[in-house]
C-alpha positions in Angstrom: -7.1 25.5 -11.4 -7.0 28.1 -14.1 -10.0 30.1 -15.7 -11.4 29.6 -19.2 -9.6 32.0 -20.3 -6.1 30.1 -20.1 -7.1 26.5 -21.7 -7.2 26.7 -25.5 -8.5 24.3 -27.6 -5.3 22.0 -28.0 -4.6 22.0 -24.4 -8.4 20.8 -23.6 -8.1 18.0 -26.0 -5.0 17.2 -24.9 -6.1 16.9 -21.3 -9.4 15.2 -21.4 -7.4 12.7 -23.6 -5.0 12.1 -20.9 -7.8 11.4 -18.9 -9.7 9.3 -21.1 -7.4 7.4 -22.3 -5.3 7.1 -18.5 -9.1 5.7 -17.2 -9.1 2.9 -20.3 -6.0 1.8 -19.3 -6.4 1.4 -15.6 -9.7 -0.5 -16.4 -7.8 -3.1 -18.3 -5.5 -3.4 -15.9 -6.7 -3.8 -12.9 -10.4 -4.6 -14.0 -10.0 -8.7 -14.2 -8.5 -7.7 -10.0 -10.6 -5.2 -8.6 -13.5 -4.2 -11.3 -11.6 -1.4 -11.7 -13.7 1.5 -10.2 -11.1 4.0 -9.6 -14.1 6.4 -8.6 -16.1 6.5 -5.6 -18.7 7.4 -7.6 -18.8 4.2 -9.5 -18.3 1.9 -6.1 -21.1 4.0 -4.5 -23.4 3.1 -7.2 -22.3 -0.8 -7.2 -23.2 -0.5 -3.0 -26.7 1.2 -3.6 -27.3 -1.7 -6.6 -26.7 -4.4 -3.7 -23.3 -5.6 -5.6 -21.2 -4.8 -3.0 -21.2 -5.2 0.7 -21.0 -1.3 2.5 -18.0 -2.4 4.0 -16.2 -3.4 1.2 -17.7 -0.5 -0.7 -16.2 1.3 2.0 -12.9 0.2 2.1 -12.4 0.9 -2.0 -13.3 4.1 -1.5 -10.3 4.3 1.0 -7.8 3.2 -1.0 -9.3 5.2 -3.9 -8.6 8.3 -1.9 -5.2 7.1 0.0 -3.5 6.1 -4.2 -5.1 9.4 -5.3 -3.1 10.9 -2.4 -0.2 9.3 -3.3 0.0 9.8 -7.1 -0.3 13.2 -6.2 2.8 13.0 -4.5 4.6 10.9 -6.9 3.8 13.8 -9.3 4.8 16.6 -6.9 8.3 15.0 -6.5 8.5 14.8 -10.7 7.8 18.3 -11.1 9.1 20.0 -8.1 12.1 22.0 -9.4 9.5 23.6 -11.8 8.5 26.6 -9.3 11.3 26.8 -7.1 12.6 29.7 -9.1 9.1 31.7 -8.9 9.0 35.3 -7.1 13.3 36.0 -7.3 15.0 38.1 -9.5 17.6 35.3 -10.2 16.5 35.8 -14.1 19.2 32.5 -15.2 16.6 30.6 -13.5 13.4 32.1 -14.0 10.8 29.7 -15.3 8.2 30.2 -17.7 5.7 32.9 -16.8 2.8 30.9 -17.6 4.6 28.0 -14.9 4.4 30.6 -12.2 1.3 32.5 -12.7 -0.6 29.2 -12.3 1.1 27.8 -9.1 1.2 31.5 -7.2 -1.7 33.5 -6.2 -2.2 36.6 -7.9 0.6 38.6 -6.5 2.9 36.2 -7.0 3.8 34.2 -4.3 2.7 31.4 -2.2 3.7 29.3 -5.4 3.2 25.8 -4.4 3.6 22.8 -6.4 3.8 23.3 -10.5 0.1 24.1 -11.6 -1.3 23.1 -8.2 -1.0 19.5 -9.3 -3.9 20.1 -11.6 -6.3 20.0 -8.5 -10.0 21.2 -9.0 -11.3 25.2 -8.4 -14.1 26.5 -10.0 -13.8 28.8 -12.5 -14.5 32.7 -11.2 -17.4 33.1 -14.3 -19.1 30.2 -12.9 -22.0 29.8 -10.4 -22.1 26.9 -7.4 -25.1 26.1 -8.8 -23.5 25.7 -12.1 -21.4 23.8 -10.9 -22.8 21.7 -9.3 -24.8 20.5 -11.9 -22.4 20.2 -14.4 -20.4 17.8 -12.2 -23.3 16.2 -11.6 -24.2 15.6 -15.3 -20.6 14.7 -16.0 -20.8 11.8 -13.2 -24.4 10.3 -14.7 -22.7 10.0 -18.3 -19.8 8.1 -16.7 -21.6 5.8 -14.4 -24.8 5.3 -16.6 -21.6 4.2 -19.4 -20.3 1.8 -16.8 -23.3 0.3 -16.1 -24.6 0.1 -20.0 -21.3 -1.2 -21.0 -19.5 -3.5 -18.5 -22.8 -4.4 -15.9 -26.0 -4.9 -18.4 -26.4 -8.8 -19.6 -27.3 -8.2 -23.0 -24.5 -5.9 -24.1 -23.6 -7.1 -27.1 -20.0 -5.9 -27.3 -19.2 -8.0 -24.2 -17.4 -6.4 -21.2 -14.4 -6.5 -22.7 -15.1 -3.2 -24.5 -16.6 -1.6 -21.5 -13.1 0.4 -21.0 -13.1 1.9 -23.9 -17.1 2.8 -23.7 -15.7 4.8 -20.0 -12.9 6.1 -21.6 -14.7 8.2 -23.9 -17.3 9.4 -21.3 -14.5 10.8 -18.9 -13.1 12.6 -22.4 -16.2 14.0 -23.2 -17.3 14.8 -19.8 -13.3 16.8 -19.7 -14.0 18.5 -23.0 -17.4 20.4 -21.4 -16.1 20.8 -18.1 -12.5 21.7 -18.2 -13.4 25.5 -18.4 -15.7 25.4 -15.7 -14.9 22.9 -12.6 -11.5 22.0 -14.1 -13.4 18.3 -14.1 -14.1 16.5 -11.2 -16.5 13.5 -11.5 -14.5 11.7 -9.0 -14.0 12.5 -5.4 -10.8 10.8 -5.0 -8.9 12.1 -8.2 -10.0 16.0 -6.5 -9.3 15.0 -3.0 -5.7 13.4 -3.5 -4.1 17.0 -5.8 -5.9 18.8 -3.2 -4.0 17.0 -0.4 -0.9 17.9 -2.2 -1.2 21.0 -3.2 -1.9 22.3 0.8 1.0 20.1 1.6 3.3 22.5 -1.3 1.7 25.3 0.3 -1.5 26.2 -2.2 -4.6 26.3 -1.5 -7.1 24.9 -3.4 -9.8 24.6 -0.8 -11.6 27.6 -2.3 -15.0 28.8 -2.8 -17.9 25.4 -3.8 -15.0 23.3 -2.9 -17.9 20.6 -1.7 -19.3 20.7 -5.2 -16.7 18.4 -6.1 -17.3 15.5 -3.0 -21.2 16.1 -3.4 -22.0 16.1 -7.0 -20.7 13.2 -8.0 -22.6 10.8 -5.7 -25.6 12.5 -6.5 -25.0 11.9 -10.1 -24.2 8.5 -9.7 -27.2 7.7 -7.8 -29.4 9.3 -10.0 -27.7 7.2 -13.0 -28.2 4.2 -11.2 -31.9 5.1 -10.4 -32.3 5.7 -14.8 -30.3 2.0 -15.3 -32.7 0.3 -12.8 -35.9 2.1 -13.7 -35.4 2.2 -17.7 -33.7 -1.2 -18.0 -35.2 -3.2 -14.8 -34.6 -7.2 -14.7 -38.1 -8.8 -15.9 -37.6 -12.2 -14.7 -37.6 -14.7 -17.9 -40.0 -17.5 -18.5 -37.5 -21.0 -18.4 -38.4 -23.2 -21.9 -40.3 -26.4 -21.1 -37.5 -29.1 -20.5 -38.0 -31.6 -23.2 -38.3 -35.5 -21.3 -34.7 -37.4 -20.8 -34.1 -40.3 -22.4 -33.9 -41.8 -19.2 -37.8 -40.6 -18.6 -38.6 -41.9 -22.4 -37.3 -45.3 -21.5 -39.8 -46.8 -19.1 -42.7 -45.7 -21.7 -40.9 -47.3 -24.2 -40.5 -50.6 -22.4 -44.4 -50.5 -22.2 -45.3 -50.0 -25.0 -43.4 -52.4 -26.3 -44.2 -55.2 -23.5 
């Protein structure tokens, strides 16, 4: 929600490895369940592959957006006495500055929830266009990683490494675009802060807000396009079954006779 200007390097790091390493996890833990998409990005691409029916495409992109709502609410309620103190003159309970001026608009009031709950503007230095394109960049990397790493046969690490594989794509992709979109990549991980920072009275749905529910599916589609283009299935010749013994036994017999 905040410009360039206010993320140094430690906090980037700090919050692209939150990411990363928050994505790894869920992928081990609910990948044996679901698959572990957690993105409609990803499910799209797994429905435009033929790997999943539209309807049940449909339906994880739901719930991706209804548990995005509501972790955005469970972290609302953990950080709501954070701003409550913002705009008085009550200076025994004056949070930090920095607290405020990132939850308020720029006079200082209308402060919502604590840092907007981290959802998604685009930074004032940065073009739509921009944008755009950097979101959709930062989608291919993640889905062309899903599909190279958990999806393709002949990945030699097995699919049990595929977490770790997405992991570092969402860091990487949070390390170039924290500055600039705040990093989306994922519809439902924008949409569900979004949802709650209206509800704490902030409003997030600023200027290229679409960039974030567009982008991303055009990335993904185009990463899907490189997978099946670049690596498409050339169906094997089967070896030349060698005869049964049962086969071999009525020559034998002949022979023999």
């Amino acid at each position: 929600t905040s410009s360039a200007d206010d993320f140094g390097t430690a906090n980037m790091l700090g919050i692209a490895s939150a990411f990363g390493l928050g994505i790894s996890v869920l992928a081990y833990g609910i990948g044996h369940v679901s698959g572990g998409h957690i993105n409609p990005a990803v499910t799209f691409s797994f429905i435009i592959r033929g790997e999943m029916r539209v309807v049940s495409g449909i339906l994880y992109i739901v719930a991706q957006m209804v548990g995005a709502i509501f972790g955005a609410l469970f972290l609302w309620s953990t950080i709501a006495s954070l701003t409550y103190p913002c705009g008085t003159d009550d200076e025994s309970t004056v949070v930090s500055s920095a607290v405020c001026k990132a939850s308020c608009d720029s006079n200082g009031e209308n402060c919502g929830a604590a840092f907007g709950l981290g959802a998604n503007q685009l930074s004032p230095n940065v073009t739509v266009m921009c944008a755009f394109m950097g979101e959709l960049i930062g989608t291919f990397l993640l889905v062309f990683t899903v599909l190279m790493s958990a999806v393709h046969p002949q990945n030699g690490s097995g699919p049990n490494a595929a977490p770790i594989a997405i992991g570092w794509s969402v860091l990487l992709a949070h390390l170039v675009l924290i500055p600039l979109t705040g990093c989306g990549i994922n519809p439902a991980r924008v949409f569900g802060p979004a949802v709650g920072a209206s509800l704490s009275g902030t409003n997030t749905w600023t200027r290229g807000a679409w960039v974030y529910y567009v982008a991303p599916f055009v990335g993904s589609a185009f990463a899907t396009g490189a997978y099946e283009i670049i690596f498409k299935r050339v169906p094997t010749e089967e070896p030349a079954k060698e005869p049964s013994d049962d086969n071999e036994a009525p020559a034998e017999s002949a022979l023999q006779s």
